[in-house]
N, C-alpha and C positions, 0 to 999 in steps of 0.2 A: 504493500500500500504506500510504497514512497512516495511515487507520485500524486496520490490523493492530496496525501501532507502537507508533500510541498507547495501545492498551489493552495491549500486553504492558509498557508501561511503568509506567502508572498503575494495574494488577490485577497488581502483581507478587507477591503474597500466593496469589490465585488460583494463576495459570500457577505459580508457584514450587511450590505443592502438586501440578497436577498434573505437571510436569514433576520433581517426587524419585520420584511411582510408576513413571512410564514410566522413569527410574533403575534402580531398585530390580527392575522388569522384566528390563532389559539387562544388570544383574550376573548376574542366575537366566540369563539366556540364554548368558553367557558360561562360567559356572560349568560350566551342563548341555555344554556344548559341550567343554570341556575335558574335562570326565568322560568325555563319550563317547570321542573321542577317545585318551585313558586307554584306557580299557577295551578297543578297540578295539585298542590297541598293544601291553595287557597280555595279551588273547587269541590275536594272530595276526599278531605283530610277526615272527615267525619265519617266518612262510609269505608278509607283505608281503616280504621282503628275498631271498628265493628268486629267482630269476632264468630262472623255469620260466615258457612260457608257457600250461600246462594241466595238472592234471592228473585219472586217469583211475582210477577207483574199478572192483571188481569185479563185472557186471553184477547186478543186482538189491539192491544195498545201497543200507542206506535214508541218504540221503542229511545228518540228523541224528548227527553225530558218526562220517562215515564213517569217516576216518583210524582207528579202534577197530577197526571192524565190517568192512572191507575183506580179502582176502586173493587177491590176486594172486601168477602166476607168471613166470618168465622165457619163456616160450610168448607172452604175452599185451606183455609188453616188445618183442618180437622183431617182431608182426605190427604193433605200431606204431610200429617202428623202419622200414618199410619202405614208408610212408603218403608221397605226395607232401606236399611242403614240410618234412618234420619236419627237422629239424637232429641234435636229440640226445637220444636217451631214455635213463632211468634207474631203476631200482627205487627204493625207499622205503618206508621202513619205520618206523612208528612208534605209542609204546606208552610211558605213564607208570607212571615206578616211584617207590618210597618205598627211600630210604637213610641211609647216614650215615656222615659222616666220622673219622679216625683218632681224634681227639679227642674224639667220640660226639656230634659235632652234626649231628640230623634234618637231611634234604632232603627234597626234590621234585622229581622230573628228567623231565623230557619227553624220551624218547631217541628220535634220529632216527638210521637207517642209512640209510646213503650211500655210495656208493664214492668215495674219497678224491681221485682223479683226478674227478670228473664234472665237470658246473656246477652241481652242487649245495651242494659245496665252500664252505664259510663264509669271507669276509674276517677273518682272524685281526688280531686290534689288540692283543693280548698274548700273548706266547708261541710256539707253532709247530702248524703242519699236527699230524693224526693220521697217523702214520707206523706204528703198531703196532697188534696186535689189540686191548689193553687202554686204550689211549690214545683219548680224547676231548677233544674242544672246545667250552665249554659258555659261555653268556651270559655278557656283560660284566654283566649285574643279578646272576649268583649271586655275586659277591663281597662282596656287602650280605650275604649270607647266611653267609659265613663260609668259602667256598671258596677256596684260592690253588690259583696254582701247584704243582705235584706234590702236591695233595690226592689219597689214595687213598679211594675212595666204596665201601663195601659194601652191592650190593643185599640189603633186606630178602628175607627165607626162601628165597634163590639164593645169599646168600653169596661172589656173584662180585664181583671187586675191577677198578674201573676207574681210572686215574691223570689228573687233568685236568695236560694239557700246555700248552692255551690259550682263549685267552677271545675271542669276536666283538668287533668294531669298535663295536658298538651293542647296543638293546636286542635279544634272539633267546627269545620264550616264544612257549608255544604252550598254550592250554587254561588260561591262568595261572599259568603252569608254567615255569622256565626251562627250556629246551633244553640238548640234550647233544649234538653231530653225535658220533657213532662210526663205522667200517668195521659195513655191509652186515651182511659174513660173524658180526663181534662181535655185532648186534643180531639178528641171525637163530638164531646160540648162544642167545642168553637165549630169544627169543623161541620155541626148539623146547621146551621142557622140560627138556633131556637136558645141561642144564649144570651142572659140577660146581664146588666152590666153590672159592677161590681167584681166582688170577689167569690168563684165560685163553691160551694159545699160538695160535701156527699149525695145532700137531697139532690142538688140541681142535677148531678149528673145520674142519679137513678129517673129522674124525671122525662129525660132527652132519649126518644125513639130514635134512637142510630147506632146503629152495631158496627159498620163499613170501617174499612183501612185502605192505605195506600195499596200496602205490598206485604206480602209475607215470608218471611226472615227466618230461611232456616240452616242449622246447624247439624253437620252431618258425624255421625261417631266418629272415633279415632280408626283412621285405616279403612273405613269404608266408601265405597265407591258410588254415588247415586246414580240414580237411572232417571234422568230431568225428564226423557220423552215418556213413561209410565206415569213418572207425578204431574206431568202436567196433562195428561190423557185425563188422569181421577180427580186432580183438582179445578180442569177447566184453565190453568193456566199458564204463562209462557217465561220459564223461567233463564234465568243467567249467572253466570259464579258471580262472586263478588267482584271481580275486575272487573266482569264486562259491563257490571249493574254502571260504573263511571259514568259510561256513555250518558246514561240519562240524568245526567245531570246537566243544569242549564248550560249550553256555552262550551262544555268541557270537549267533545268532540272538533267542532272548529278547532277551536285552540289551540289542542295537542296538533291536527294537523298541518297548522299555519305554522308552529315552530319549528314543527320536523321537516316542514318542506324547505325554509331556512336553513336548517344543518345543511339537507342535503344537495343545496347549491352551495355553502362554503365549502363542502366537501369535495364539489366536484373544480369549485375554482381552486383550492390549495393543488388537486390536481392536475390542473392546466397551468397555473404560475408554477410552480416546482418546474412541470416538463417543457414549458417554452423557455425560462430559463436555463435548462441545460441543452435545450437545442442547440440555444444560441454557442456555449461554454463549448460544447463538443464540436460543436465546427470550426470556434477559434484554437481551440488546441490540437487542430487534424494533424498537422506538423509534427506534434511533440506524441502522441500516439502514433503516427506513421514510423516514428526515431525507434521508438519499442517494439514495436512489431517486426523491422528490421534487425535487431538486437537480437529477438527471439524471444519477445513475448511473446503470448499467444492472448487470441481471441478473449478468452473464459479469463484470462488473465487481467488485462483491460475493464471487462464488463463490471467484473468482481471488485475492480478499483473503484469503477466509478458511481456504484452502488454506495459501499461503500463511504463515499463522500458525502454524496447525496445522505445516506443514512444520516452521518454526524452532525451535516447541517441542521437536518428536520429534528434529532434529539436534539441539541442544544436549543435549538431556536424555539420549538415548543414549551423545551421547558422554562424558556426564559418566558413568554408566553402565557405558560398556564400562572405562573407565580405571578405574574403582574393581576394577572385576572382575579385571581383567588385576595388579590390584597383590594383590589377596586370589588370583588364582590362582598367580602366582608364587608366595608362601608353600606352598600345597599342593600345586606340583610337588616340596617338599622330603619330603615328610610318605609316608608308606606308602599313602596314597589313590592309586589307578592314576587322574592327574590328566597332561594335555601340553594348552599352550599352543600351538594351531596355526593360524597365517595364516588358510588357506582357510576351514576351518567359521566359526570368532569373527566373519569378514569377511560371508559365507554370514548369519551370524544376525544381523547386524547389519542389512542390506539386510532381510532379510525384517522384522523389528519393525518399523523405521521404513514398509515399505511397506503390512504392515496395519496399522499407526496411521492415516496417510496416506486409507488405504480407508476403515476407522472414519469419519473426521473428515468425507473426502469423503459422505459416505452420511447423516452429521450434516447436514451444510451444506447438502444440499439444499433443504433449509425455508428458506432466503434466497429462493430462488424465490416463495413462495409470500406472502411481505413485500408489502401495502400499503401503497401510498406516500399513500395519505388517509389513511392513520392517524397521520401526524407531521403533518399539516396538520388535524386536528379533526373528520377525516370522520365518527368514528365517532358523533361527538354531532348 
């Protein structure tokens, strides 16, 4: 690899210019990566943290923003409570409201009903369980917004009064939304019409004809394998693992593909800059590749150099890259940009650049092959 060396040595001007774009690539890569990410936890951080292994919309809803457009009953709960391997199912029920607290500061609550016993049950990290009809447990992120302990929230044009008791261990939104877990029975009150304002009791919600849920939320044993197309045969309905449930979240589809389609043009430009820059490189250096090849290098000899090169450039340059990024993204995990710094993807995008660099370069360097070795010895005259 002498040769490699000594030109990154002596053309440190060159490589130095191209190795700050392929930089300046891997910060956008890590940026876009954090975003996602972001978005991704700002969407459906509430639905990752669930502990459901499917769940099961009402047949024929369209699959965009079903958690809305679903409405299931406890019939439909029952016949897939009785499905080989399931472990534990549960209604669910959810539905975003606009309110605001005793001091008249606006929210946004993504409320979710839940029966308080299930495994739907949120890991509380401040404060306690929902114990009562009007009691809720809402995101550790709505305290940015201005919600404590015993805030009472009044829904917009319902009027009904809920008390936050406690806050999740982590982030919990849904839709961009923070979350509110409440009892079931409270969320199916609001959700019939026939709620009246104030703060709700036990009578009120024995009083309210409405059994319905969004979705139903179940939990498969340890090791077992469910059969979605027999439970939704018996339950009438059309289910999805937890991952795919994402999708129906507001927004969350667009997005994920608008930023992946982003990657995968930087991905294809680090490809093209890498390999038209060493077009250019290997046709100024045909001379001094023509000198080796007359010496009695060989082809594979060459190739392997210039690979090589190319390699060290795209490590160093990336990594000087991803390290600038990782210090400008720390600052905007502070900022209200839905921005997380996360191992897998940053690691993910980092592999992929250097590997279509890599490709670019090799796809460049092929024209080593094609080097006359008479042409460093005068053949052409």
């Amino acid at each position: 690899m002498f040769l490699a060396l000594r030109e990154l040595r002596f053309a440190r001007a060159r490589f130095g210019l191209m190795g700050g774009v392929i930089a300046l690539i891997a910060v956008l890569m890590v940026l876009l990566s954090g975003l996602s990410s972001g978005l991704v936890n700002d969407g459906v951080s509430g639905l990752k943290s669930m502990p459901a292994t499917a769940i099961a919309f009402n047949q024929g809803t369209k699959t965009d923003n079903a958690f809305s457009r679903s409405v299931v009953d406890p019939s439909q709960a029952e016949a897939w409570s009785t499905q080989p391997g399931v472990e534990e199912v549960t209604l669910l029920g959810s539905t975003i409201v606009n309110g605001a607290t005793e001091n008249g500061t606006q929210v946004d609550l993504s409320l979710f009903g839940i029966d308080p016993g299930s495994f739907l049950a949120p890991a509380v990290g401040e404060g306690r369980d929902v114990q009562a009809p009007p009691e809720m447990v809402v995101s550790a992120t709505a305290e940015e917004e201005g919600i404590e302990l015993g805030s009472v929230i009044t829904l917009d044009r319902l009027d009904v009064e809920l008390t936050v008791v406690g806050f999740t261990e982590g982030q919990a939104t849904f839709g961009h939304v923070d979350m509110a877990y409440l009892p079931l029975g409270t969320w199916q009150y609001i959700a019939s019409g026939q709620s009246q304002p104030g703060t709700p009791s036990e009578a009120d919600l024995a009083a309210v004809d409405f059994d319905t849920a969004s979705a139903v939320a179940i939990k498969a044993a340890d090791g077992a394998d469910l059969d979605y197309a027999a439970g939704d045969t018996a339950a009438g309905t059309v289910t999805s693992t937890l991952e795919e449930s994402f999708d129906a979240s507001p927004g969350y589809t667009a997005e994920t593909m608008t930023l992946e389609m982003i990657q995968i043009f930087l991905y294809a430009i680090c490809a093209l800059v890498v390999g038209a820059f060493f077009t250019v490189w290997t046709i100024q250096r045909k001379h001094e590749l023509a000198v080796l090849r007359a010496v009695g290098a060989s082809t594979g000899y060459l190739l392997r150099d210039g690979i090589f090169q190319a390699v060290v450039i795209l490590a160093l340059s990336t990594a000087v890259g991803v390290a600038a990024g990782l210090g400008m993204g720390a600052w905007l995990s502070g900022s209200a940009m839905p921005f997380a710094l996360e191992a897998g993807p940053i690691s993910t995008a980092t592999a992929v650049t250097i590997l279509m660099g890599v490709l670019g370069a090799a796809i460049a360097i092929v024209r080593i092959s094609r080097v006359d070795p008479l042409a460093a010895l005068g053949g052409q005259r």
